[in-house]
N, C-alpha and C positions, 0 to 999 in steps of 0.2 A: 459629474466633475471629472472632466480629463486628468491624464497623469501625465509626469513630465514626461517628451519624448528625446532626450539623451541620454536617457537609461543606456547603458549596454547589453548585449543578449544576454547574458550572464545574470544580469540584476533580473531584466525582465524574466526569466525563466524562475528565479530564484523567489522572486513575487507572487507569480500564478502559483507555485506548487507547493506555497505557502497556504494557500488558502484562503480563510477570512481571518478579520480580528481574532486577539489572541483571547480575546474576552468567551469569545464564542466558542475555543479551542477547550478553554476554560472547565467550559460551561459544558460542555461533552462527556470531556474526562469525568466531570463527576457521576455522569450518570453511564461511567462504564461504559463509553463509546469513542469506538478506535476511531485514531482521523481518518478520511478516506483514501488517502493513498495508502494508508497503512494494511487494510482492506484488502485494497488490492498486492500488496507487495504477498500477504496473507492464502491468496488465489491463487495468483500465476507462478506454475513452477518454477520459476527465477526470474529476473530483473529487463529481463529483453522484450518484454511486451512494452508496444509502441503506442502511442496515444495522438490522436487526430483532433484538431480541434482545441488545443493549449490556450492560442491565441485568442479565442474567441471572447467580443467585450475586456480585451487586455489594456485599451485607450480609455477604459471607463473604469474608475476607482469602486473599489469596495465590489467588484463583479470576476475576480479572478475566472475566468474558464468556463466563465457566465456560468457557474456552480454546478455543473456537473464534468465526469470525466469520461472520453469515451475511447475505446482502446483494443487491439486484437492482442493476442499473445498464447501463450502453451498452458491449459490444465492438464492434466493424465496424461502427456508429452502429444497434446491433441491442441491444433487452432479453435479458441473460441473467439467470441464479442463480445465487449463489457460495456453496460453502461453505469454510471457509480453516480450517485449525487452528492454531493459535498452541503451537509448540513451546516457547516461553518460558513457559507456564502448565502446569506438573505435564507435562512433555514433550508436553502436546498432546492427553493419555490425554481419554478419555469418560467424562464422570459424565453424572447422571441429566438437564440442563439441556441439556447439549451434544446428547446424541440428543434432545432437545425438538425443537432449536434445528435440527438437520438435517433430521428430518421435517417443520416445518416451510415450511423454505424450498425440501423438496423439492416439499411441497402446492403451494406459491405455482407452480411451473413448470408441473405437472399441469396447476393450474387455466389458467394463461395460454396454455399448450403453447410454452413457450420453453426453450431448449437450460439446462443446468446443466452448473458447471466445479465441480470436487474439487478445489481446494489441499490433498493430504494431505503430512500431518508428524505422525503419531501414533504413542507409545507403546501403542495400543491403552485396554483397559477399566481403569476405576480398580474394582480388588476392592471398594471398602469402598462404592462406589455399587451396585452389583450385582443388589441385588432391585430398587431404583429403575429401572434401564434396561438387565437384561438379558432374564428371562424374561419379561416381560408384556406386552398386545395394542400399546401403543406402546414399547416397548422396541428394542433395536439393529436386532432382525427385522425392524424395521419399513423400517428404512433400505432393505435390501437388495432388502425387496418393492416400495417405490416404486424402485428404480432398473428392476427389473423390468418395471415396468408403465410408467416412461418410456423404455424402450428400444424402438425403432424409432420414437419420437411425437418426440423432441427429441435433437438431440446429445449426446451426453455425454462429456463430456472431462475427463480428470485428469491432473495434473500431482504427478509423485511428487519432494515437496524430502528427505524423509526416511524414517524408517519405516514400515510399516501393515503394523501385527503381527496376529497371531491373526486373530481374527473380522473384522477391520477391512482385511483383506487380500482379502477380497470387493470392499470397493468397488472397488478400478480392476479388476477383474477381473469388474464387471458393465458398465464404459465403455467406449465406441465408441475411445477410442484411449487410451493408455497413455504416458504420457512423463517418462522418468526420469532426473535429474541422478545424474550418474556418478561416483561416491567416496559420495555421499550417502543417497543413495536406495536404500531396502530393505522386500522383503514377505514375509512367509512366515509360518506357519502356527503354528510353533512355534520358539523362539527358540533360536542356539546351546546355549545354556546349559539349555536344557529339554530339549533332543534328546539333551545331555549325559547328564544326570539318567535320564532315560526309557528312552532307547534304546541307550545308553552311544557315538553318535556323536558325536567332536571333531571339528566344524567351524567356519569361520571364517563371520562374518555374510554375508560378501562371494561366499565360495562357498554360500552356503545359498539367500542369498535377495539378493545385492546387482544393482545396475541391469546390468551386465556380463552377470552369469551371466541373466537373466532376457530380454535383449535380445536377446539370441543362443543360448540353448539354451531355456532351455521352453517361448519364445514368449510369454509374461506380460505383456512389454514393447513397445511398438512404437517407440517412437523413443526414443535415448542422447542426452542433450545436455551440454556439457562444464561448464555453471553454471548457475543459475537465471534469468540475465537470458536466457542461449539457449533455456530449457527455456519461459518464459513467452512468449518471440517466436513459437516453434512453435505454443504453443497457440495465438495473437490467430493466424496464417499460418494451420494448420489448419482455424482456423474461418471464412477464408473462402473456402472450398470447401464451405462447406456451408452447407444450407437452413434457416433459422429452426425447422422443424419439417416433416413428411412431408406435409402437406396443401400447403408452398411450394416452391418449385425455388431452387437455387443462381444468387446474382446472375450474370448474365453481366458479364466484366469486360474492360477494353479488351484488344481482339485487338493480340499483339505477334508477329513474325513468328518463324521458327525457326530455330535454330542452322543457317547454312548447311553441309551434306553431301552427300555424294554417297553417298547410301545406296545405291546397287547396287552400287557398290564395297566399300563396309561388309560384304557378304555372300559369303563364300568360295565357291568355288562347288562345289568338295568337301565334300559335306552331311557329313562327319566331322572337317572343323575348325571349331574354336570363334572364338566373335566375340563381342565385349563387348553382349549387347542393350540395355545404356544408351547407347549411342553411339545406336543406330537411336534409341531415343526420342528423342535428343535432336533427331535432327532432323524429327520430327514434331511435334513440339509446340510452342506458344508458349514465345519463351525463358525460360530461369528459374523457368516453372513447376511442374516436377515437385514434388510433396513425396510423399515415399519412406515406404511404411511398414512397418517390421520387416524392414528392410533388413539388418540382421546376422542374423536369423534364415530358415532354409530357403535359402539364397542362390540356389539352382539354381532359384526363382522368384521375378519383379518383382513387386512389389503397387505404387501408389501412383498421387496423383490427381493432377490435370494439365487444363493447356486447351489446347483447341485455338481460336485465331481467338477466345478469349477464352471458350470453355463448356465447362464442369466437365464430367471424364469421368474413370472409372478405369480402372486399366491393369492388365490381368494378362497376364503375360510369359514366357515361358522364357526361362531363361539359357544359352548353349550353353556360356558361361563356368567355368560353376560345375558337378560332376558331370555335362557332355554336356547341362542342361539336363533329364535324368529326373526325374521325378517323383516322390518319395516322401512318407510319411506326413505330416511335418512341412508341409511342402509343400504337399499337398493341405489341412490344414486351414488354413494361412496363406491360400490360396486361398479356402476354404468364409468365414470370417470376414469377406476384405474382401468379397466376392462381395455376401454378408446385409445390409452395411454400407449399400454403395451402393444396393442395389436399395430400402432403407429408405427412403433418402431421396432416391431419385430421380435419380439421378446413373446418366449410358449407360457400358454396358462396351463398352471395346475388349480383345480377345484378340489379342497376338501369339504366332504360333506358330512353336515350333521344337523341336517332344520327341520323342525316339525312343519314349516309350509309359512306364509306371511301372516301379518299379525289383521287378526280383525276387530269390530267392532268401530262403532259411530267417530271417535276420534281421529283413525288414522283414517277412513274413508272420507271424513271431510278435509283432511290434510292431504287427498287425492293417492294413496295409499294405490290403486290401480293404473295410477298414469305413472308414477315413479317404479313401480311395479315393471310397468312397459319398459321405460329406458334400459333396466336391468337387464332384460329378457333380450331385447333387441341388440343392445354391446356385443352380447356373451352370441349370441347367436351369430354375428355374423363377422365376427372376429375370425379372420384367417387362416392365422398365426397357428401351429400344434395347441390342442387342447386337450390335457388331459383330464378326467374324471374323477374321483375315489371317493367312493359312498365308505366313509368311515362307520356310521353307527345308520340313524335313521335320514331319509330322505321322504317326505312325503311334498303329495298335494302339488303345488305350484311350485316348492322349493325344491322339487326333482330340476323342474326344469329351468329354472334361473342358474341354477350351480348347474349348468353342462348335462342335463341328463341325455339319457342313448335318442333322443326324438332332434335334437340339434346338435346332428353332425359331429361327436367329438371325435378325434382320432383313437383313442381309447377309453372306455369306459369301465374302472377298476370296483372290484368290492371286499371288503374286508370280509373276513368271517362272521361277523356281527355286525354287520350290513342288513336294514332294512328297508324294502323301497314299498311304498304303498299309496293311497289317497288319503287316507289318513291312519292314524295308530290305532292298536289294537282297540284300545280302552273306548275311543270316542268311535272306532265305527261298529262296536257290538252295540255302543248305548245308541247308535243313529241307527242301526237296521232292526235291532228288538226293544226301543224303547216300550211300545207297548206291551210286547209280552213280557218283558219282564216285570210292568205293573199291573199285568194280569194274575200273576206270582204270589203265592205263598212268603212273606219276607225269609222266611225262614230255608227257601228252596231257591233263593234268587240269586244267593253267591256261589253254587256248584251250577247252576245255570249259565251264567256270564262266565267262570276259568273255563266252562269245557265251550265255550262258541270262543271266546279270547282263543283259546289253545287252538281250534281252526283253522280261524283266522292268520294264526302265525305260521300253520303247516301252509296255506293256499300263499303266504307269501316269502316262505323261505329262499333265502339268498341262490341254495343249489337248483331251487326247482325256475330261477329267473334266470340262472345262468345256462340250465336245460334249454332253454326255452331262447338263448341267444338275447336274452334284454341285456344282459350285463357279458362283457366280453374275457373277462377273467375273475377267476376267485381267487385271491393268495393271502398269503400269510403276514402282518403287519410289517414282523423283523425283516421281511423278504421287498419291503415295497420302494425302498431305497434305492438296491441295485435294480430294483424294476423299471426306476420312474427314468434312474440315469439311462441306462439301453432305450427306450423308448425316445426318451428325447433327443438322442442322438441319431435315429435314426429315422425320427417323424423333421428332421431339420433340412432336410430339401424340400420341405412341403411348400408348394406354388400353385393356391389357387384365387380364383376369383369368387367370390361370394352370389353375384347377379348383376346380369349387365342390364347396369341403368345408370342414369346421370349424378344419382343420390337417393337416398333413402326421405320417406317426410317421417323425422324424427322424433316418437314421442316424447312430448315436454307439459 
């Protein structure tokens, strides 16, 4: 149904930036959801960001702005791309204007190589637009090839207030970070009520595809925020640890000092009890600055960036907290993802270390526990970028080498006094080299048999006699590793290499 056309600009502008019915507006509010300009007024550092595309389906009632908003303007006093979907217009869904309107203003980023943010709140595709913006050369497809072809060149970040159903459940799932309001926010493929129909699964939105289940179990999600206004402060916080684009570096920003700890006490000295390793971060880094990412998911490893003395650096951690700290699938590719991240856009890794090696047995080996294995291995390995080391307590077996051991190339390779590096721990490689003798054994003669091979075995792998021996490139002292790490990375920051020249890696998947 057309609208009148003697409106004056004034009305007409007054009309699109209105939205949809008030019903709808309504209907938002109650579930704790800002309108979408609001969104944005929420984003961009003040009011002067410009929006392209107002008009678009403005002759066609009940379509303000054909329901999305697309826009450049200033976060962290930096040009980004917005695109917003306005849930008060037909829930948000895509007709043929809307994916105009997102290729569009993905073009605009391409061309300027500036970061792009996703406000998703979509119902997904409107059926009756369908030949207009599904199968053809600029159709939905298209969206998903430009996120492709700006990923690693611009930031990309989405911010999930609601749905993104079906095919539209690609986007945040082609973006550098993931951030999802919690009772709200939901992605999946195909929708309760289709899975019903299809598959004959009764499931609830919330277990299918809600921020909860995504944040914490399939990894989909990287950060859970309790509302919208937290969910948009994360992204503006997010984005400033990061670089305009891969050709610039992350602003350095005032050095604050560190939570004061006595990290060598932090460190049990029975490499078989567990210790919280966000504590240790905590006192390595500038206060306050951790931001965590996918924090509920894979827990038995840290992801997240941080400064130190004020310069952007990411952290990949064991947990000795969480499963001992092992390593599995999840894990490894939580790992492989931020690994890719940073090295994109230039940001040094620190590796803390403390894994007994990856986890085995039949389950995770059918969950291909060796191929996720591989992505880990190959991230970390051929990531560019400064990489630091620090064997905090024990490293063994294959999880030397996934956390940066001295065999892939790190710039430095650090070890605590209570650093141990081996193929495997004491315990399990006296019981793997003298199982038999020791069941040749008197039970009574069998425990001063295994302390004095144990006791050995720890002299043949003492931290001084590896750093003798040039495997490990320094020994220092916990309290000391702070101002170690900051001098290091300031002056591993002209580092410019290339990894291997070829056209591409064939990526383990």
């Amino acid at each position: 149904m057309a609208l009148k056309l003697d409106r004056t600009w004034q009305e007409r502008v007054e009309q699109i930036e209105k939205g949809g019915s008030e019903k709808y507006h309504e209907a938002n509010a109650s579930k704790g959801k800002l309108f979408v300009r609001d969104r944005l007024a929420r984003l961009f550092d003040d009011s002067s960001w410009k929006e392209d595309g107002k008009f678009a389906n403005a002759e066609t009632e009940g379509l303000p702005a054909d329901g999305v908003i697309t826009a450049i303007g200033k976060v962290d006093g930096r040009t980004v791309c917005v695109m917003a979907n306005d849930s008060t217009v037909k829930a948000g869904s895509w007709g043929a204007k809307t994916v105009e309107k997102i290729i569009r203003i993905q073009e605009t980023a391409l061309k300027l190589k500036v970061p792009m943010f996703y406000f998703v709140d979509s119902a997904g595709a409107r059926i009756t637009d369908q030949i207009d913006m599904f199968p053809n050369r600029r159709g939905a497809g298209r969206i998903f090839h430009n996120q492709v072809k700006l990923s690693g060149m611009v930031p990309q970040i989405c911010v999930l207030f609601g749905p993104s159903a079906a095919g539209g459940a690609y986007i945040p799932s082609f973006c550098d970070i993931v951030i999802m309001v919690d009772g709200n926010a939901s992605m999946y493929l195909g929708s309760p009520r289709m899975a019903e129909m299809v598959i004959g699964e009764k499931v609830s939105l919330e277990e299918m595809g809600g921020a909860k289940m995504h944040c914490s179990v399939s990894g989909c999600g990287d950060v859970l925020a309790a509302d919208e206004p937290e969910a948009i402060e994360a992204a503006r916080s997010y984005f400033t640890y990061m670089p305009a684009n891969y050709q610039t570096a992350s602003a350095l920003q005032e050095a604050v000092p560190a939570v004061e700890k006595d990290l060598e006490k932090l460190i049990p000295a029975n490499q078989n009890v567990p210790f919280d390793m966000h504590q240790f971060i905590e006192g390595l880094i500038d206060k306050d600055s951790f931001f965590e990412v996918k924090a509920l998911f894979a827990k038995e490893l840290i992801t997240g960036l941080a400064r130190i003395e004020g310069r952007t650096i990411g952290i990949i951690a064991n947990q000795p907290k969480q499963k001992g700290g092992v390593l599995f699938h999840d894990s490894a590719d939580k790992a492989a993802r931020f690994i890719t991240m940073c090295d994109a856009f230039g940001i040094p890794l620190l590796f803390l270390v403390d894994v007994p090696g990856f986890m085995i047995g039949t389950r995770v080996e059918k969950a291909g526990i060796i191929r996720h294995g591989a992505k880990m291995v190959a991230a970390m390995s051929s990531a560019s970028v400064p990489k630091i080391s620090v064997v905090v307590r024990k490293a063994y077996g294959a999880g030397l080498y996934a956390m940066a051991g001295p065999a892939f190339e790190p710039d430095a390779c650090i070890a605590l006094p209570s650093a141990q590096i081996a193929v495997m721990g004491p315990e399990a490689a006296v019981n793997a080299v003298y199982a038999n003798k020791i069941a040749a054994l008197e039970e009574s003669e069998r425990p001063a048999f295994i302390a004095e091979k144990r006791k050995e075995y720890q002299e043949n792998i003492d931290i001084y006699r590896l750093a003798s021996e040039m495997i490990v490139d320094d020994v220092i002292q916990a309290d000391a590793l702070r101002d170690n790490l900051a001098s290091r990375f300031e002056l591993y920051a002209a580092k410019d290499v290339v990894f291997s020249e070829r056209k591409r890696p064939v990526y383990p998947v």
